[in-house]
HTML snippet that shows the backbone in 3Dmol.js (N, CA, C, O; Angstrom):
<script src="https://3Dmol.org/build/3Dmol-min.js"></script>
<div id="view" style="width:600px;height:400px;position:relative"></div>
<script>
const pdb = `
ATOM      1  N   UNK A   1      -6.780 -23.966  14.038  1.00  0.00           N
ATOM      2  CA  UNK A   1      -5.968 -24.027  12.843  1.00  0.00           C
ATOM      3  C   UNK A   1      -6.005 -22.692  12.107  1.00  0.00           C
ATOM      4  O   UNK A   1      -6.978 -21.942  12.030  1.00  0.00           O
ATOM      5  N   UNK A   2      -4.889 -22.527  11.619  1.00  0.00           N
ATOM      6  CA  UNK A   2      -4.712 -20.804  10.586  1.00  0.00           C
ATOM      7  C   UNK A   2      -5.617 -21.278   8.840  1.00  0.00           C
ATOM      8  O   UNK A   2      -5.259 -22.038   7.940  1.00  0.00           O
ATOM      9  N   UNK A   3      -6.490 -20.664   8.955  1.00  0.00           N
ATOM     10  CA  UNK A   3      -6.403 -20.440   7.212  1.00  0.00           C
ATOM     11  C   UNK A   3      -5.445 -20.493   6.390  1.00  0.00           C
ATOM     12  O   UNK A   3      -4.724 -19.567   6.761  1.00  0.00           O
ATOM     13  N   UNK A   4      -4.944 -20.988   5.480  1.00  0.00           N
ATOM     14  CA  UNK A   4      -4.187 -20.889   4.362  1.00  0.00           C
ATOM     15  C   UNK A   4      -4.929 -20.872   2.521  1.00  0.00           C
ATOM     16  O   UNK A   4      -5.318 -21.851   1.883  1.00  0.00           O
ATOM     17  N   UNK A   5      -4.912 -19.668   2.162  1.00  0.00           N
ATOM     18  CA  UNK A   5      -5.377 -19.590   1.136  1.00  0.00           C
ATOM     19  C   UNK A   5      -5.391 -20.516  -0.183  1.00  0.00           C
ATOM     20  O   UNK A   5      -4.365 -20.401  -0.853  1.00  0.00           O
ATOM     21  N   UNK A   6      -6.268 -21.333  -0.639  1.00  0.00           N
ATOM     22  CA  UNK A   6      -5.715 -22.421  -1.658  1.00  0.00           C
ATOM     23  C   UNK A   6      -5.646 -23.413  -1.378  1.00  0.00           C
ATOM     24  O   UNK A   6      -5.315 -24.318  -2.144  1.00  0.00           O
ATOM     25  N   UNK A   7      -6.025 -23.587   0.160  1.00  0.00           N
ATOM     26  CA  UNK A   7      -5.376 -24.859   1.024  1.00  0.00           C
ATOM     27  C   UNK A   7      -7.005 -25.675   1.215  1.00  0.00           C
ATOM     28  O   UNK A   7      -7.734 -25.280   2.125  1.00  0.00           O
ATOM     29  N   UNK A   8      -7.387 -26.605   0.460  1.00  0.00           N
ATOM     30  CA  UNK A   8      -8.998 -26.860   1.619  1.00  0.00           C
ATOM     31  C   UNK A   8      -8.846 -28.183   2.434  1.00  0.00           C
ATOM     32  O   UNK A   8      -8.574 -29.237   1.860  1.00  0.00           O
ATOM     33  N   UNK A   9      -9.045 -28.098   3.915  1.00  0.00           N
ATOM     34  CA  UNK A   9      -9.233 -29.097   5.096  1.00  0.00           C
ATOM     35  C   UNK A   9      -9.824 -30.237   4.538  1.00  0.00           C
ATOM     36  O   UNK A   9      -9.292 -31.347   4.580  1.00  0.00           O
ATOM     37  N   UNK A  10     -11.252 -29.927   3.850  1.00  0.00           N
ATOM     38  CA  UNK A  10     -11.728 -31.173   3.607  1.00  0.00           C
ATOM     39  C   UNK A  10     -11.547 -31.985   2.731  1.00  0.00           C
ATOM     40  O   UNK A  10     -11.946 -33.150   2.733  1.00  0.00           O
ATOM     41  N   UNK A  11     -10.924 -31.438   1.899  1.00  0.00           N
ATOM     42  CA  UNK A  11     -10.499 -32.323   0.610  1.00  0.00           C
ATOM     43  C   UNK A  11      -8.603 -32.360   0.318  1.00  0.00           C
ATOM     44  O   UNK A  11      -7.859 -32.569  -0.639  1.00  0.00           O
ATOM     45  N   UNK A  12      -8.467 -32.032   1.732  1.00  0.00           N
ATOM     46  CA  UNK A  12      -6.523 -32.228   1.717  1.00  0.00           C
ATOM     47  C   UNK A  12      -6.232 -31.718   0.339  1.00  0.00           C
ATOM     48  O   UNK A  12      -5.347 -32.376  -0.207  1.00  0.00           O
ATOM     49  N   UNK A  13      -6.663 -30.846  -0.303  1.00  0.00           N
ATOM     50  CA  UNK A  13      -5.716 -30.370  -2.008  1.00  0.00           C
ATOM     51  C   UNK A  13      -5.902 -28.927  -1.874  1.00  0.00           C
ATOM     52  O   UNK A  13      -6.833 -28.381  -1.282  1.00  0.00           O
ATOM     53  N   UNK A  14      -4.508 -28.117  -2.738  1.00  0.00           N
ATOM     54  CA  UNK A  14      -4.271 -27.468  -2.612  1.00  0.00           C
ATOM     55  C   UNK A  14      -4.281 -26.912  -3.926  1.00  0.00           C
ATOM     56  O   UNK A  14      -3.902 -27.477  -4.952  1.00  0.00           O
ATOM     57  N   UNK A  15      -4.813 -25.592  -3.798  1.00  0.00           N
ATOM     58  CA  UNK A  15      -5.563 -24.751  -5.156  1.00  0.00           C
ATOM     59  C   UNK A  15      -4.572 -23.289  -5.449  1.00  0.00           C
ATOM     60  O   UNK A  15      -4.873 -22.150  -5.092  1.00  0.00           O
ATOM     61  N   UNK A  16      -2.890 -23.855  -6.463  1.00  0.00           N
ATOM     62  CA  UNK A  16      -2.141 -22.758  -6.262  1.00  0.00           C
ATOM     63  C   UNK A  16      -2.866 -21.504  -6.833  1.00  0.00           C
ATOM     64  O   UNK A  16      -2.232 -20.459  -6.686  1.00  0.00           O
ATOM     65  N   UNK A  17      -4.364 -21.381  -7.606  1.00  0.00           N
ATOM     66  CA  UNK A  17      -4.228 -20.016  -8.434  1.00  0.00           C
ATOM     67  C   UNK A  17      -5.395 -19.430  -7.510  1.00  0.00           C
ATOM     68  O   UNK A  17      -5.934 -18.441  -8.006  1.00  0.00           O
ATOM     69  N   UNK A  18      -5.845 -19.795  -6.394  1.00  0.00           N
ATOM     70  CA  UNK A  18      -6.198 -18.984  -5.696  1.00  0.00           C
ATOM     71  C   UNK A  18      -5.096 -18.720  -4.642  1.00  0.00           C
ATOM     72  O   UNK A  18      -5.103 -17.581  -4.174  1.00  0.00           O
ATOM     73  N   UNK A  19      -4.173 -19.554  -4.197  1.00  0.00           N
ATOM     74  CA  UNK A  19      -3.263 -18.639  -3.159  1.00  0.00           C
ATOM     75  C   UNK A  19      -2.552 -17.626  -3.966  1.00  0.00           C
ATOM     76  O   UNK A  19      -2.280 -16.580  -3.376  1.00  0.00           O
ATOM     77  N   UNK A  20      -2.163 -17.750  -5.331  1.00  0.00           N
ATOM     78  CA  UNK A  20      -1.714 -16.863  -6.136  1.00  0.00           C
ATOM     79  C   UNK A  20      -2.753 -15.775  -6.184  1.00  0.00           C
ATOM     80  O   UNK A  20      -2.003 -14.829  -6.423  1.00  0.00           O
ATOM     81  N   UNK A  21      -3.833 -15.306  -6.128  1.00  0.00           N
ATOM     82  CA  UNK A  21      -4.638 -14.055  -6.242  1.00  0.00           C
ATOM     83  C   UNK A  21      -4.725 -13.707  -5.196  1.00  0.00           C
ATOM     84  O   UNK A  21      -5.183 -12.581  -5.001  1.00  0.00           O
ATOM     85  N   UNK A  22      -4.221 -14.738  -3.816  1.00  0.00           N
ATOM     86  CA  UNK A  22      -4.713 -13.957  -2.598  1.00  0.00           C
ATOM     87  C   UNK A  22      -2.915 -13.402  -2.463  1.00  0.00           C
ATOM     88  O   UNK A  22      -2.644 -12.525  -1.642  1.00  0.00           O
ATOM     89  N   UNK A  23      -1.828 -14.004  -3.328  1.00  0.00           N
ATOM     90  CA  UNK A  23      -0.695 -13.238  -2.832  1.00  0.00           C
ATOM     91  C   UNK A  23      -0.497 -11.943  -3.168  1.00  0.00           C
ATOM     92  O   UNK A  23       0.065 -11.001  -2.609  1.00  0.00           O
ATOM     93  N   UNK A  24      -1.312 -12.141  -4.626  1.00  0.00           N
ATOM     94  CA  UNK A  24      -1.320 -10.195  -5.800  1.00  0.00           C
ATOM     95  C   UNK A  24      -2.505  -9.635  -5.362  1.00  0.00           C
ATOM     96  O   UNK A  24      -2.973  -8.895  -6.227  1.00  0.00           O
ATOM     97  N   UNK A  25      -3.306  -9.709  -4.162  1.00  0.00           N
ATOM     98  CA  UNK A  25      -4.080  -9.067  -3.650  1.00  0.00           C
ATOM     99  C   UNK A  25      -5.541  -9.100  -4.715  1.00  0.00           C
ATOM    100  O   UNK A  25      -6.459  -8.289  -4.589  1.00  0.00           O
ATOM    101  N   UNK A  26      -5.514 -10.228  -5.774  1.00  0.00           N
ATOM    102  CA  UNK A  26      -6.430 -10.354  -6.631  1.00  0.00           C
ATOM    103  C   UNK A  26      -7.773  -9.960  -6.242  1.00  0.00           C
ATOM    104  O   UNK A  26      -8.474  -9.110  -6.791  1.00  0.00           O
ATOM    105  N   UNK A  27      -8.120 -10.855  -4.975  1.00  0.00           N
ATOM    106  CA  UNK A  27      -9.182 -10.883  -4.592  1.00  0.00           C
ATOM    107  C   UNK A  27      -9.761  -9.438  -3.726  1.00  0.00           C
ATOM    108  O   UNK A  27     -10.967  -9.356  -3.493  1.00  0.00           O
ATOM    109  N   UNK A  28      -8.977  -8.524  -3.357  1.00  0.00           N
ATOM    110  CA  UNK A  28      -9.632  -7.759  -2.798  1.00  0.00           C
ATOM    111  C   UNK A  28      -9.595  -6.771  -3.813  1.00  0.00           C
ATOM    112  O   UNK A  28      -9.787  -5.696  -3.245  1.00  0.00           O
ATOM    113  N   UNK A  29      -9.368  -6.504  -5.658  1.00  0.00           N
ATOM    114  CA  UNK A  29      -9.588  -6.059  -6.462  1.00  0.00           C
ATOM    115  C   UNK A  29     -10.634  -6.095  -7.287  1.00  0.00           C
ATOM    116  O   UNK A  29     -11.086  -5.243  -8.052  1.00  0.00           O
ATOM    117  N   UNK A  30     -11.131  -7.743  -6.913  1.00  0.00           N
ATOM    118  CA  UNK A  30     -12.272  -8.198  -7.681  1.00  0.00           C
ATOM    119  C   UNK A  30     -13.351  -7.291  -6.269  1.00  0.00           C
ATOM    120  O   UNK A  30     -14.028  -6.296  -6.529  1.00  0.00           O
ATOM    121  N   UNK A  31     -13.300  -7.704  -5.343  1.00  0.00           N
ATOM    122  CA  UNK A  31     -14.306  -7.130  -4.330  1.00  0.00           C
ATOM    123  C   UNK A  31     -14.321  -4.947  -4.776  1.00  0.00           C
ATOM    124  O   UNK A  31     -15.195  -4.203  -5.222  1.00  0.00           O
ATOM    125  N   UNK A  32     -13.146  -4.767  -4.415  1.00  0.00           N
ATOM    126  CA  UNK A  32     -13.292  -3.266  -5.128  1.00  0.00           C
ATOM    127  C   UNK A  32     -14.148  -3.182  -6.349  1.00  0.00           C
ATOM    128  O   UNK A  32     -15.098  -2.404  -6.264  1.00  0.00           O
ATOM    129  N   UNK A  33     -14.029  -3.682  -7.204  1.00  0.00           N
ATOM    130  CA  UNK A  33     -14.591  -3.962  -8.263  1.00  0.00           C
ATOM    131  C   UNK A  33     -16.213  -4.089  -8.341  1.00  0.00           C
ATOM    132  O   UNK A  33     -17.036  -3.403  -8.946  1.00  0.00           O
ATOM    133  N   UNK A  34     -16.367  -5.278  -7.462  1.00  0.00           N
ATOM    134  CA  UNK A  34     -17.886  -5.688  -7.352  1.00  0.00           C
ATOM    135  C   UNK A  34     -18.857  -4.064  -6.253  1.00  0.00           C
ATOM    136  O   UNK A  34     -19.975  -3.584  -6.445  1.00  0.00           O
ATOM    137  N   UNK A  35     -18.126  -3.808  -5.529  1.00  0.00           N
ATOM    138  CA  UNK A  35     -18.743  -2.895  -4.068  1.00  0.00           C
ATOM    139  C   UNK A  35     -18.598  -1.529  -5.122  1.00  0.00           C
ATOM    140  O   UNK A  35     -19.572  -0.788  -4.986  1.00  0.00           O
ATOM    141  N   UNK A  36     -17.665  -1.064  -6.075  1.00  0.00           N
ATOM    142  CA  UNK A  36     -17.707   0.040  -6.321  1.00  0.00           C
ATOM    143  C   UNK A  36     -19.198   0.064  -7.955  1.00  0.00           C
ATOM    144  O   UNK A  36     -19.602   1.142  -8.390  1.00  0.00           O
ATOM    145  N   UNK A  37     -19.586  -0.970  -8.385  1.00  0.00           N
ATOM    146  CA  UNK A  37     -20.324  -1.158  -9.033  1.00  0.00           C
ATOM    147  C   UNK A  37     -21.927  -1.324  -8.241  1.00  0.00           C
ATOM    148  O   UNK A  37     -23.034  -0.948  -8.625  1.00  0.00           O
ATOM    149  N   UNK A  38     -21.635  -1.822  -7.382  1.00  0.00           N
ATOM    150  CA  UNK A  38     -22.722  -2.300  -6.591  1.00  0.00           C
ATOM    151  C   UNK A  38     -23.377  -1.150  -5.806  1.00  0.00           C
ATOM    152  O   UNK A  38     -24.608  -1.107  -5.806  1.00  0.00           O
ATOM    153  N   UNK A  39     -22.562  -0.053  -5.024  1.00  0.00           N
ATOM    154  CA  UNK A  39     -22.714   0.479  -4.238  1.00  0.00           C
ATOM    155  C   UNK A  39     -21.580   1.744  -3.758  1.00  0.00           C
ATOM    156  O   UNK A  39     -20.892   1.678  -2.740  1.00  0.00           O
ATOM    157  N   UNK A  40     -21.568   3.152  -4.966  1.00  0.00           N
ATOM    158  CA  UNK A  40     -20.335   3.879  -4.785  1.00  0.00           C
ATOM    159  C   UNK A  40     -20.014   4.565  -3.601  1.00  0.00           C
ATOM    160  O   UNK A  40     -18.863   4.613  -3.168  1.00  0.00           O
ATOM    161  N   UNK A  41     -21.202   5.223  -2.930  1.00  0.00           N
ATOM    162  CA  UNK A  41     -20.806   5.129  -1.696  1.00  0.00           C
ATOM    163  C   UNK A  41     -20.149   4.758  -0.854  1.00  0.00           C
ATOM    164  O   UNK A  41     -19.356   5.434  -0.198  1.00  0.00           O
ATOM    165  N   UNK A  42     -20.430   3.392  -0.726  1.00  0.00           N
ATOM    166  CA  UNK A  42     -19.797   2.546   0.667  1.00  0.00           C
ATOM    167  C   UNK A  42     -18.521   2.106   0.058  1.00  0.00           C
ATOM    168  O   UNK A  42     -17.641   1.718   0.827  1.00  0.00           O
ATOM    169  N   UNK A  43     -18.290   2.114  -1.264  1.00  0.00           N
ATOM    170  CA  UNK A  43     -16.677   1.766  -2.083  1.00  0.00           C
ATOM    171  C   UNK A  43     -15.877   3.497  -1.459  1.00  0.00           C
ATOM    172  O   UNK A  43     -14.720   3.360  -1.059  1.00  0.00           O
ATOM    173  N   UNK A  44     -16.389   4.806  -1.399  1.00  0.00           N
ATOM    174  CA  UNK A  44     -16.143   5.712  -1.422  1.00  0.00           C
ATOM    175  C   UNK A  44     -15.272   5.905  -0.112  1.00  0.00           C
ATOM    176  O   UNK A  44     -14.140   6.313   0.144  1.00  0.00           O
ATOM    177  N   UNK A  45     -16.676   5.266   0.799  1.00  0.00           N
ATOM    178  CA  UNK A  45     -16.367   5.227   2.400  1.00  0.00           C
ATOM    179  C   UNK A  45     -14.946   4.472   2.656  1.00  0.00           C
ATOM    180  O   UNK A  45     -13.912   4.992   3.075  1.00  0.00           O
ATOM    181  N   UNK A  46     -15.249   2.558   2.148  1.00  0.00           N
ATOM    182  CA  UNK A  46     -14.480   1.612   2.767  1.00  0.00           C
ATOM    183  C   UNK A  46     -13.060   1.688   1.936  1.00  0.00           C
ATOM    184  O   UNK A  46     -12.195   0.895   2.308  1.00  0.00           O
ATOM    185  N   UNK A  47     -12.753   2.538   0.883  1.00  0.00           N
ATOM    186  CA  UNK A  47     -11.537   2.330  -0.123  1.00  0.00           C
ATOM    187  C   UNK A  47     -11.114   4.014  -0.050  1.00  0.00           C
ATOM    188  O   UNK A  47     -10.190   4.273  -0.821  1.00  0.00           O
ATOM    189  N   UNK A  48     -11.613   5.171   0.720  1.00  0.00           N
ATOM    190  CA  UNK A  48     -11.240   6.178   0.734  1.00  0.00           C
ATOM    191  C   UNK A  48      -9.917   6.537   0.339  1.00  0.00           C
ATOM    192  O   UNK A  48      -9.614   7.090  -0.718  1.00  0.00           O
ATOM    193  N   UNK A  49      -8.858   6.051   1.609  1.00  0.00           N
ATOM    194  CA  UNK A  49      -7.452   5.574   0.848  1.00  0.00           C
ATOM    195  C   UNK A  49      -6.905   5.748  -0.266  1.00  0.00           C
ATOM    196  O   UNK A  49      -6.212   6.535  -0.911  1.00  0.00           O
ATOM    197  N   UNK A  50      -7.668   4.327  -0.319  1.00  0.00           N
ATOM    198  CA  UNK A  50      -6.803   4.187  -1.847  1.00  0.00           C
ATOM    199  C   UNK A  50      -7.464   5.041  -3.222  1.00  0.00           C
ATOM    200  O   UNK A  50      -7.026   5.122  -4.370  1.00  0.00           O
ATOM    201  N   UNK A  51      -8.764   5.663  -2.562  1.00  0.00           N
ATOM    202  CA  UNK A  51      -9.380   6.592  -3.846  1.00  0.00           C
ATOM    203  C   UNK A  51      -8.426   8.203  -3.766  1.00  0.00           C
ATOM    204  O   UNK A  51      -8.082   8.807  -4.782  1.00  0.00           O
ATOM    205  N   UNK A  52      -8.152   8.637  -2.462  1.00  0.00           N
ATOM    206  CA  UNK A  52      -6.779   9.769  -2.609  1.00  0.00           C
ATOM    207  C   UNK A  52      -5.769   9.732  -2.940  1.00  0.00           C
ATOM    208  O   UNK A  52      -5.331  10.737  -3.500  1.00  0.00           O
ATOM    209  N   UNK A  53      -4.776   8.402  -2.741  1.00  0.00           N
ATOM    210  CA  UNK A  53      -3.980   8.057  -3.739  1.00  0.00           C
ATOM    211  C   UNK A  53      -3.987   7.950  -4.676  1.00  0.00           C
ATOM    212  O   UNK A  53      -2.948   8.260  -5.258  1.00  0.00           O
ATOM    213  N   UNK A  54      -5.051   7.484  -5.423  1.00  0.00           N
ATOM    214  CA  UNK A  54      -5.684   7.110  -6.911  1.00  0.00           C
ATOM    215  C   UNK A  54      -5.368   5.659  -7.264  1.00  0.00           C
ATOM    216  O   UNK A  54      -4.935   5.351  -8.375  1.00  0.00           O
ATOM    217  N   UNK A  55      -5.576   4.854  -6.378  1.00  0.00           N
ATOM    218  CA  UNK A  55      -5.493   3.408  -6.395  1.00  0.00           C
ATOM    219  C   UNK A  55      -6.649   3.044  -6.977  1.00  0.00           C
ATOM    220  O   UNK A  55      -7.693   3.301  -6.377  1.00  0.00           O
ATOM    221  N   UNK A  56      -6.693   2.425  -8.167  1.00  0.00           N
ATOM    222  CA  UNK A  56      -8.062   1.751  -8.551  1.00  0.00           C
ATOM    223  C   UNK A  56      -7.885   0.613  -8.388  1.00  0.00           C
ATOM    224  O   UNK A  56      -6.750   0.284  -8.043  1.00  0.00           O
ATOM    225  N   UNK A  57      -9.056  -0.584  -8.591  1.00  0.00           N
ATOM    226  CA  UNK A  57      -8.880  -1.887  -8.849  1.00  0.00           C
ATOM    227  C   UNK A  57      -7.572  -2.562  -9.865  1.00  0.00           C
ATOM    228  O   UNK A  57      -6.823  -3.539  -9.830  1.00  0.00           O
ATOM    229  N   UNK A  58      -7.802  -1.498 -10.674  1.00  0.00           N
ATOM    230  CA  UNK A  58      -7.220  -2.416 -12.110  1.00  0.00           C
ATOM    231  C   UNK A  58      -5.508  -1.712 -11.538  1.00  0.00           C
ATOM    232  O   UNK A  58      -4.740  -2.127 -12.405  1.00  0.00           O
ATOM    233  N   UNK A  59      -4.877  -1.082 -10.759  1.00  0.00           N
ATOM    234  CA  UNK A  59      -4.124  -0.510 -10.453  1.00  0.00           C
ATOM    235  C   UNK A  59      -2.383  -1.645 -10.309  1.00  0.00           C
ATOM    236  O   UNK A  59      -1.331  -1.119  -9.945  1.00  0.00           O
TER     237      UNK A  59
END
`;
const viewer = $3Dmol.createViewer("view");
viewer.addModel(pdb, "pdb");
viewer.setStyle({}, {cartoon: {color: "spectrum"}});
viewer.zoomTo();
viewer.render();
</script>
């Protein structure tokens, strides 16, 4: 079976404001967020990208 964000198997209900953060990319802002606080380095390494563009979290 595919993942669907918002969607849970075991309890058949569907959770629109997390498929909504996984559609605005919420969640991998909150993770930028947490890894660049946690650990600037490896935010430096794994978000390089978007740190030459000048993509921040809050972006």
């Amino acid at each position: 079976t595919r993942r669907f964000p918002g969607y849970s198997q075991e309890s058949k209900k569907f959770n629109a404001d997390v498929h909504r953060q996984h559609i605005f990319g919420l969640h991998v802002a909150n993770y930028m967020t947490a890894l660049k606080e946690e650990n600037p380095d490896l935010y430096a390494k794994q978000f390089s990208r978007f740190v030459k563009a000048g993509i921040e979290p809050t972006s």
